[in-house]
N, C-alpha and C positions, 0 to 999 in steps of 0.2 A: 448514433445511426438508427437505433429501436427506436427513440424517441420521433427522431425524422420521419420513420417508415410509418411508425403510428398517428401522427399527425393526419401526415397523408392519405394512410388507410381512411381516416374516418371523414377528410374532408371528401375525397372517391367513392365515399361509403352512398350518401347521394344523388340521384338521377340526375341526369345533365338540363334537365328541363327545371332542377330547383340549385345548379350551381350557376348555371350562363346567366339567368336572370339575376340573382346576386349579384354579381358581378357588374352586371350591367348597368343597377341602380347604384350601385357604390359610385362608377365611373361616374353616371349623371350626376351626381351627389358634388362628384369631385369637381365640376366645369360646372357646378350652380346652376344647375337646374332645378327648378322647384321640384319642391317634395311630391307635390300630387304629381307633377309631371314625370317624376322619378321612378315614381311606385307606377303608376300607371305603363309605361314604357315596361319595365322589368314583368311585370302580370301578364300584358301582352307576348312577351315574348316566352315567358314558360308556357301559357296555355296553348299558344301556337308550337309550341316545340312539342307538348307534353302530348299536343292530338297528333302531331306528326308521327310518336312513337307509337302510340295505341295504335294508329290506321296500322304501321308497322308489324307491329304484336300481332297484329290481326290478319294481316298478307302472311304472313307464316304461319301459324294457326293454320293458314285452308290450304295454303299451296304444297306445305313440306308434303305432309300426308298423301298427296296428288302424286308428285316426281317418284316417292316410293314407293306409291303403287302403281306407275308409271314402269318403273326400276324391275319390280316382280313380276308384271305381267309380260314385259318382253325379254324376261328370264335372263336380265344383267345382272351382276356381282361385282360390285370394286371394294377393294381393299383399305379405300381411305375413307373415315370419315368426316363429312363438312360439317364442322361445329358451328360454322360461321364467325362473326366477326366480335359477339360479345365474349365467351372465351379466350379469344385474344388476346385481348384487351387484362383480362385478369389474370393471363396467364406472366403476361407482362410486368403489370405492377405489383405482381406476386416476385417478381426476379429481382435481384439486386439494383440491376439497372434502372429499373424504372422510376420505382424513387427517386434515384439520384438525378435523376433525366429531367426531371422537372424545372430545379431551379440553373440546372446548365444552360435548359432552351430559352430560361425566361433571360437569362442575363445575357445570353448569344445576341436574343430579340433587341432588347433594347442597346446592344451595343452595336449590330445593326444599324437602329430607326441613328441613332448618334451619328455614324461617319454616313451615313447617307445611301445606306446599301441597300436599302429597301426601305418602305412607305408602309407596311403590311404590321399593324399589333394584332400580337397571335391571342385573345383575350381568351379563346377554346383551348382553356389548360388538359381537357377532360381528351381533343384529341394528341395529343402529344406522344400518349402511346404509340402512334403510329411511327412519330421518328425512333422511339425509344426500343421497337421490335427488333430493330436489325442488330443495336448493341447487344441486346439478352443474344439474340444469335451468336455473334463474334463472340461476346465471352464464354457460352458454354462450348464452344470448340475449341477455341483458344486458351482459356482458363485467365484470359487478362482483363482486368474490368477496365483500366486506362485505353485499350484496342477500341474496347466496346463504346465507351465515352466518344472517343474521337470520331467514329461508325455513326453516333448519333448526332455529332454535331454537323458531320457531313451531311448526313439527310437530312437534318434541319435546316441548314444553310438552303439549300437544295428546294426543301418546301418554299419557306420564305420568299424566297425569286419567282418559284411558280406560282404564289397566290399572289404575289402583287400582280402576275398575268392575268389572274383569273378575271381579277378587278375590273377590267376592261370588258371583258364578256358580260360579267355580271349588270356592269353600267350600262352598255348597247343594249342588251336583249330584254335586261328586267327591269330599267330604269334605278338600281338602287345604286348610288356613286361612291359610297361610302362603304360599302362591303365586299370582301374577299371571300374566299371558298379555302376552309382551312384543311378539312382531311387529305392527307396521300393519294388515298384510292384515288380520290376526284381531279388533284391537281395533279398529281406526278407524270400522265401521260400528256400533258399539255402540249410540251415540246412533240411528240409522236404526232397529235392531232395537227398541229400549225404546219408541220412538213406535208403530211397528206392532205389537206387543205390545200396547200399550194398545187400539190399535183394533180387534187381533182380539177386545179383552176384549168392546167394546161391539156385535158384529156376534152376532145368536143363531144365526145356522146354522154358524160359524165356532169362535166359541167352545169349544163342546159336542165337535168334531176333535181325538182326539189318537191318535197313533199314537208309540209311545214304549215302544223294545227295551230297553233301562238300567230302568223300570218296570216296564212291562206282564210283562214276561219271557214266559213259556209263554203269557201268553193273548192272545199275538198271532200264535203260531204261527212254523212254520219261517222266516218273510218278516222274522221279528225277530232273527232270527240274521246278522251281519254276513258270517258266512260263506257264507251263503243268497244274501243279495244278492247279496255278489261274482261266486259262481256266474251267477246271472240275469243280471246287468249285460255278463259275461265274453262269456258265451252270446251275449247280444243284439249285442254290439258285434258280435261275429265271424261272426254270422249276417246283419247288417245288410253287412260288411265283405266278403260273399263267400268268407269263409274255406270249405275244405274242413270233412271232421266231425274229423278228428283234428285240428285245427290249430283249428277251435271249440272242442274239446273240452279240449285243451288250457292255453286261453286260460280257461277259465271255471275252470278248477281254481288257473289262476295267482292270476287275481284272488282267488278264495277262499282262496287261503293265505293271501295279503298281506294282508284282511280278520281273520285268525288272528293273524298274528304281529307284526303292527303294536299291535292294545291290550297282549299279552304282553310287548312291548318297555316300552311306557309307563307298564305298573303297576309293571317293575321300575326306573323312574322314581321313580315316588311312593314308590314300598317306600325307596328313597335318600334322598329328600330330607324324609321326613316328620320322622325324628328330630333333624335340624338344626334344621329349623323349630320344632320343640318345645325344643329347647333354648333357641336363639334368645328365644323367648317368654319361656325362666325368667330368662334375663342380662338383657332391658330390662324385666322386671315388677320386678327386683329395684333397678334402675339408677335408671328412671324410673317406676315405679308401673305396677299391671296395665294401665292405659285405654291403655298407647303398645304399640302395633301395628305391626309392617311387612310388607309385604307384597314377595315376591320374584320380580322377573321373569324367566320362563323361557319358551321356546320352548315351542311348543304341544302337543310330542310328550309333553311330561307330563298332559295330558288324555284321549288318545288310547285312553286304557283303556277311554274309556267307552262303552257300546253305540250308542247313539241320535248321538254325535258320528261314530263311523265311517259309521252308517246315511244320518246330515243329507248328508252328504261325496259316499256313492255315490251316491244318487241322482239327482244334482243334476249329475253327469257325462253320463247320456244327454240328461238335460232343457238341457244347458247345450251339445252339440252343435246338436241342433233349434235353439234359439234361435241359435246360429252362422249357421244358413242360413236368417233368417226377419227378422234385427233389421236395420233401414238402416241405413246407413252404418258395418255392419262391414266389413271387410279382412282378418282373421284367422282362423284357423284352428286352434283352442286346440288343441294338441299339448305342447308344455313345461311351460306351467303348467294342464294340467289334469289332472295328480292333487293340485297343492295344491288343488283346489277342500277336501278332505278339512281341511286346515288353515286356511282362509277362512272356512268354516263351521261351526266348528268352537265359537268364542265363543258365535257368533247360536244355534243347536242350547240350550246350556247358558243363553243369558238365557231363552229359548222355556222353559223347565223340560224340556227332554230330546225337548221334542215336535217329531217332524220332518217332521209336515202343517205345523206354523206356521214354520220355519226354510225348507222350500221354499219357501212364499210369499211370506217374505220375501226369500229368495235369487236369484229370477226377477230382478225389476227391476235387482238387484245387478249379475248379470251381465250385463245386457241394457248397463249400465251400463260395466263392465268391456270388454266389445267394445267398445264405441266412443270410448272414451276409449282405451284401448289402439291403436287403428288411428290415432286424431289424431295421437298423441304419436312413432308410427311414425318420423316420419322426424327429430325431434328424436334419438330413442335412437339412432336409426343413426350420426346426425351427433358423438354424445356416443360410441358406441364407438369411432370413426374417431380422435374425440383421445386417447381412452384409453388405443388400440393395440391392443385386443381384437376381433379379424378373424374371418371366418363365408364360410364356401365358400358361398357365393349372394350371387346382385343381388339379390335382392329386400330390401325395407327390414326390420328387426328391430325386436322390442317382446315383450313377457311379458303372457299374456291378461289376468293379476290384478295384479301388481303393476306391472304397467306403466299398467293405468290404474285402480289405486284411486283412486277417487273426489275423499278427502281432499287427496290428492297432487293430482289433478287441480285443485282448485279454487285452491288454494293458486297453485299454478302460475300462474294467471290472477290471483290478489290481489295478487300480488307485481309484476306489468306494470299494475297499476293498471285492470284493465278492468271497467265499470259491472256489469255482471251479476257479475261475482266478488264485489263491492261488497255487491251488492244481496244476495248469501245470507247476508254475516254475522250479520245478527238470526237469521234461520234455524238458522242451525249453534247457535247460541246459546240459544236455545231446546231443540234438540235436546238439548243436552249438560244444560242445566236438568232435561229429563226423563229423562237416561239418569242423570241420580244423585239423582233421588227412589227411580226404577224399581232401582237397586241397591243402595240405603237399605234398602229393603223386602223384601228379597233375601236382604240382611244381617242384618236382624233375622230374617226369618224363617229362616235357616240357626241365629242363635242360640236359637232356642227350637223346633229339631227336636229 
């Protein structure tokens, strides 16, 4: 088991921008693709990943520092802190579980792709952690790692289903046909989005809403430019923050880069991984017949080209502060994880068809959601970093706005202790999931006959 744990440590040890791309070239390697062609595709696809992260690095860099002076200047105090989502992640494959979660998902996956239960290789081993949170959960309350295993294989299953959905958005809106949407955060409200979707179809004042930068282009004006927004957003925050003017000023040009060079990171993404995908397509049309598909799980920064995703993202940042200081029973104080709002909403944007009047409204409750499951869950994360050994200069308790209380994770957490309302939403979810794969049924035809 040490040997396993350390294995693992050191292939994690790694940035994801120089394990996906590994990977990627092996995989070409394996369906004979030439070698330049090989190496070429996997180069592309770290430098686009690796700008993805710096833009990243860099939107936190200027905004944290903003929200908490934001926080002090209108003399708020919460008790939780937002580590955000890289903590998480370590505090995860610091736990028993996580380790072990690895080669359970992989074997689940391809036993899977086998009886035909999903189309979707999860090749982002790096996110896995996300199924693997909820088991480190179960077993530090329960003390059972078989609880926690089983906890994982449910939200795996779970993901799996909602990234072959994703597929469909991903095909319609960004043209890649070959790629999935593999994190949690992104995919797990799927089914939420495809239900509200339907009911924005049947409401006529709603309906008729669309404000969509990826379409519309010019005829929505400069507010359609990502880089427009950043500016505004930039502005407001730092104007809301007390900032000086140069130090506003400043601020609003930062986010406007990062708005810039965040889709330019992404499309040199898809420019990588287009041509595998299309090859891929000629080795199992030729193997098993045109009708066998897969689809390829990748982190979300391969989306991120697209206008109306970065747009869904910004805006959803001030609105999602406000609601910080207005929802009961928050505790938190998004600082960490609130530039992934950008990657959270990033799926919902793309089932929406690009529209991000209907991804906001659908995003509200989300977060309203996100707060308070995040502040619950507070002092279990604290209690799960304390075994993991991952330490934080503050008393106060630790959690991640988004991924600490997605929803799914949330519930899961409560089915697995057996508690009657956990119980009680699985017709629900089930239902949901019913509708979120008519809704990208229809998604999917209709991207085949654009």
């Amino acid at each position: 088991m040490q040997q396993l744990a350390s294995a693992i440590d050191a292939f994690f040890s790694f940035p994801a921008y120089v394990m996906l791309p590994l990977i990627i070239f092996v995989m070409a390697l394996a369906v004979r693709m030439k070698l330049r062609d090989a190496f070429l595709i996997g180069l592309r696809l770290g430098v686009g990943f690796a700008g993805v992260f710096i833009a990243f690095d860099f939107f936190v860099s200027n905004i944290s520092p903003a929200v908490e002076a934001l926080s002090a200047v209108r003399g708020l105090d919460f008790p939780v802190l937002d580590v955000g989502w890289p903590p998480l992640a370590a505090i995860t494959f610091g736990s028993l579980i996580g380790p072990l979660s690895i080669p359970f998902v992989v074997v689940l996956n391809v036993a899977m792709l086998a009886l035909g239960w999903t189309r979707t290789v999860y090749i982002d081993l790096w996110n896995i952690w996300h199924f693997a949170l909820v088991g480190a959960l179960i077993q530090i309350v329960t003390g059972s790692l078989w609880l926690g295993l089983a906890a994982t294989v449910v939200i795996a299953i779970y993901g799996f289903i909602n990234a072959d959905f994703s597929a469909a958005y991903v095909d319609r809106e960004v043209g890649l046909p070959s790629v999935a949407i593999s994190p949690l955060s992104a995919i797990g409200v799927i089914p939420f989005g495809a239900m509200m979707d339907r009911i924005y179809d049947r409401i006529p004042g709603i309906r008729k809403l669309e404000f969509n930068p990826e379409k519309q282009g010019a005829s929505v004006g400069l507010i359609g430019e990502p880089m427009v927004l950043g500016l505004l957003v930039g502005l407001t925050l730092a104007i809301a923050a007390g900032y000086s003017l140069r130090d506003t000023l400043e601020l609003g040009v930062h986010i406007a880069a990062v708005m810039f060079l965040l889709p330019r990171s992404a499309g040199l993404i898809g420019e990588g991984f287009a041509p595998l995908g299309e090859h891929l397509k000629e080795v199992l049309a030729r193997r098993f017949g045109s009708e066998h598909e897969l689809h390829f799980a990748m982190d979300v920064g391969v989306i991120m080209s697209h206008k109306s995703v970065m747009a869904g993202g910004l805006v959803m940042i001030p609105i999602t502060l406000v609601l910080a200081f207005i929802v009961p029973g928050n505790r938190i104080l998004p600082i960490g994880d609130l530039p992934g709002l950008i990657a959270a909403m990033s799926v919902l944007v793309l089932l929406h068809r690009g529209n991000v009047i209907r991804a906001v409204l659908t995003g509200i409750p989300l977060v309203a959601a996100y707060l308070v499951f995040s502040s619950a869950l507070a002092p279990l994360y604290t209690r799960l970093s304390a075994n993991a050994g991952v330490t934080f200069e503050t008393t106060r308790e630790i959690s991640a706005f988004i991924d600490g209380g997605n929803p799914v994770r949330f519930w899961l957490f409560h089915l697995f202790q057996g508690n009657i309302w956990a119980i009680g939403v699985v017709p629900v979810v089930l239902v949901l999931l019913w509708v979120a794969r008519r809704h990208a049924a229809e998604r999917r035809r209709s991207a085949g006959t654009a």
